[in-house]
N, C-alpha and C positions, 0 to 999 in steps of 0.2 A: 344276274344271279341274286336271288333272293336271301337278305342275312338270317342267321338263324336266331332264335329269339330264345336263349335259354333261358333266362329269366323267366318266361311266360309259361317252356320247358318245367321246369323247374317247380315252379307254380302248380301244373296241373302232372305232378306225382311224378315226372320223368327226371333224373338224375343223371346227369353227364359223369360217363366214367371215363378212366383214362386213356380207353383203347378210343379211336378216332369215331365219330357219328356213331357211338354207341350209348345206351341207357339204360340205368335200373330203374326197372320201372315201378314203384310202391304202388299197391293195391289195398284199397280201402277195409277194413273194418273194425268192427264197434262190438268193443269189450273182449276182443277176442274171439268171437262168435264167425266162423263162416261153413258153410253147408256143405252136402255131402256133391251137390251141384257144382256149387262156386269151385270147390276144392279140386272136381271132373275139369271143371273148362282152364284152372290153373294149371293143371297138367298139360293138358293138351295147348295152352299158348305157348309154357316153356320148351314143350317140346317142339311147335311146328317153328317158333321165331326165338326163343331164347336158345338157351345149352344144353337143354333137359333136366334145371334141375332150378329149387327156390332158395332165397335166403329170408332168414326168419329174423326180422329184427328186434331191436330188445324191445320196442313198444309192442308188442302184440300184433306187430305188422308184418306183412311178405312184399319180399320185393323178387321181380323177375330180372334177373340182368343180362346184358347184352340182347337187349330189343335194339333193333337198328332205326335209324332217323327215318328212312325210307317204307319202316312198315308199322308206323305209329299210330295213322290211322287208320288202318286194317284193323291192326292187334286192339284200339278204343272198341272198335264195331262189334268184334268180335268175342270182346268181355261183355259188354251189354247185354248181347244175346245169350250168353250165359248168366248173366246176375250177377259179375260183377264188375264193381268201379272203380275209378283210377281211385289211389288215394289225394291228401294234399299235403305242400309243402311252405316253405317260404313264411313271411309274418303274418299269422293267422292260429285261431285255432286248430290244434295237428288231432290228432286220433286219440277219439277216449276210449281210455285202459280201462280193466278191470278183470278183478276175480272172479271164480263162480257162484259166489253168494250163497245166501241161506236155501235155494233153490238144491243144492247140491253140495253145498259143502255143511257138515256138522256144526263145525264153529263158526257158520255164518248167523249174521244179525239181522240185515238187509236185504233184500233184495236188488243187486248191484247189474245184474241182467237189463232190468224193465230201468235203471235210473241211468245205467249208460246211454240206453237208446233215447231216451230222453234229453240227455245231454247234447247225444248227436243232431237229433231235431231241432233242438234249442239254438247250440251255441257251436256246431262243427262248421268248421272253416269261414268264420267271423272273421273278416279283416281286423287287424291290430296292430301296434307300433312294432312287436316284435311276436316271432313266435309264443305260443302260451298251453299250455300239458293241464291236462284232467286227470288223474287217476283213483281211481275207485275200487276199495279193498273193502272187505266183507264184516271184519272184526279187528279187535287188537291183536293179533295174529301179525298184520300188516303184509301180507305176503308181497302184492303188489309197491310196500314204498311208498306210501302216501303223500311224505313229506319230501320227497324227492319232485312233487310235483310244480307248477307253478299254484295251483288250488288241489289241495286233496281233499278225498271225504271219505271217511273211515268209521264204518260199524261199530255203534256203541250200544251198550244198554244198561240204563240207570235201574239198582234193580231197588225192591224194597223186600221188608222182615214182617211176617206175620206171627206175632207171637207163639199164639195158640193152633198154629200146626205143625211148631218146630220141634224136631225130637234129642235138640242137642247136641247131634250125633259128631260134630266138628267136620265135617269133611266142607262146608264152607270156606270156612278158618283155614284147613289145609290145602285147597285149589286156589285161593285167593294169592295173586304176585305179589302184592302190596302191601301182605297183612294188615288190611283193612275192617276186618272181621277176628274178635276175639271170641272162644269160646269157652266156658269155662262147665265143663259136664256135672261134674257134684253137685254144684249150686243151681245149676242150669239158668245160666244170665250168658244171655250174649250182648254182644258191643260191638257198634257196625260203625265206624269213622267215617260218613260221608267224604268229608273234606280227604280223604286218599285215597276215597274211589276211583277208579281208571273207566270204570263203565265197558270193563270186559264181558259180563254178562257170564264170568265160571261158575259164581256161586248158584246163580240161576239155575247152569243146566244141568248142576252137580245135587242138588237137595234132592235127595228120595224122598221125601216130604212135599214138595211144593210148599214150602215154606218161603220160598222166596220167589218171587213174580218179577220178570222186570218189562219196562217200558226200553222200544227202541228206537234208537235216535242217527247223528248223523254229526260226529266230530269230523273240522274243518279245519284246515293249516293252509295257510297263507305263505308264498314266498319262497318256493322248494325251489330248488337249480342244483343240476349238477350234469356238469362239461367241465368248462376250464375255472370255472368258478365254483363252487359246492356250497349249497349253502339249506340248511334246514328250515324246512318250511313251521311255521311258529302257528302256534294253538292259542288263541285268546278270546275265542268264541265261550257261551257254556253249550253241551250238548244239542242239538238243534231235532227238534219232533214232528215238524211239518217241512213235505216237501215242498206247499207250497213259497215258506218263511225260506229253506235252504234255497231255490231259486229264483226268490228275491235279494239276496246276499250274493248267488253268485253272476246278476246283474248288473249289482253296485262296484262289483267287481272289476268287474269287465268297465264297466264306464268307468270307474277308476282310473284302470291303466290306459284306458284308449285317450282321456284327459290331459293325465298328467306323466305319460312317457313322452321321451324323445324316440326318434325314431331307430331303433336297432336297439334299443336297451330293455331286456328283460326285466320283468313284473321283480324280481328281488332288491336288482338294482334301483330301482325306479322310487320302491318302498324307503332303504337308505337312503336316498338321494332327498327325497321331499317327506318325509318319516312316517313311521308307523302309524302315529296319532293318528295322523289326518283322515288313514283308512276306519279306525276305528269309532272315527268320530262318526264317519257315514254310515258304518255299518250296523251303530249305536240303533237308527232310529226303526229297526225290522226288527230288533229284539228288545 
């Protein structure tokens, strides 16, 4: 009798659950994104070989459960010919998250649609000393948790002040979290404190003027975890403006931890462990 290789299991998206040669099965995708297709032929696996029914897990992922040992690879074959794929599990890059971006949401910055799928091309299911999380949010909004991640990247937008088409009106000054923006209508002088800028991009989309323009970018946190351990992912980038600069960093990244982890030790602990410096010293020479 042939033993069973859960580990390998495990590996390619099937999860041992408690009930005997049984599996939920995690099915792949990217940013949240699956089709009016994919979503057909997920019905129709749960129905012919699960319960009839999905679980939606907190990554933006679906898992089918109680697929049996015996029709594993039926139920492969038969995702395929629908469009879709197992997901993945184990130490590796797991499923990049993400919001619906400036595509669709208002207060979006980015377009987090086209740079998940990028992610996934790039860097989805990379071998690594331990598991390793993407998550990709639109603005400071944060809907998604950024910093929850092992690398976040979060919608910003550095804005700037054009004098001569500002009409004073303070709703700036008023939309702004930070009061980072003073305005003083009488006189009509305003006062914009860089240095407390958040790079929310309010002021932006609030001036009935277009008096203020902003440029957008791509804040990056380092370090996120949260299971048994919680720990926030730390901001010491400045604002990043090229994708191609952000996927050089998250490179150096990756070699980082593939370096200098031990093996089962997440990207946060890793960073305590041999310190902060030493990432920032690598990540110094891309910016």
């Amino acid at each position: 009798m042939t033993a069973i290789n859960y580990k390998e299991l495990k590996k390619g998206g099937f999860m041992k659950q408690i009930q005997k040669d049984h599996f939920s099965m995690r099915l792949k995708s990217v940013g949240g994104h699956l089709t009016g297709q994919q979503l057909q032929t997920i019905q129709a696996i749960a129905e012919k070989y699960g319960q009839g029914y999905v679980h939606l897990t907190s990554r933006q992922g679906v898992e089918i459960p109680f697929i049996k040992l015996e029709d594993i690879d039926q139920v492969k074959r038969e995702l395929a010919d629908g469009g879709v794929q197992v997901g993945v599990c184990g130490p590796r890059v797991r499923t990049i998250t993400a919001c619906q971006g400036k595509n669709i949401c208002p207060s979006g910055l980015i377009d987090t649609t086209v740079l998940a799928k990028e992610f996934d091309e790039r860097y989805g299911g990379r071998e690594l000393p331990h598991k390793f999380k993407f998550g990709i949010t639109g603005c400071r909004n944060n809907c998604l948790k950024a910093e929850e991640n092992d690398l976040g990247v979060k919608g910003g937008e550095q804005p700037s002040w054009l004098e001569s088409a500002c009409t004073f009106c303070g709703l700036c000054e008023a939309v702004c979290p930070v009061q980072a923006i003073k305005v003083q209508k009488t006189t009509k002088k305003l006062e914009f404190m860089k240095a407390h800028c958040i790079y929310c991009g309010k002021c932006v989309k609030a001036c009935p003027a277009s008096a203020w323009t902003g440029k957008s970018g791509f804040i990056v946190s380092f370090g996120g975890l949260y299971g048994n351990r919680i720990a926030i992912g730390q901001n010491f980038l400045p604002i990043i403006f090229s994708t191609e600069v952000l996927h050089q960093v998250i490179e150096i990244t990756l070699e980082f931890f593939a370096k200098h982890a031990k093996q089962g030790e997440r990207f946060a602990s890793t960073l305590d462990r041999v310190g902060w410096d030493l990432l920032k010293k690598e990540l110094a020479v891309v910016l």
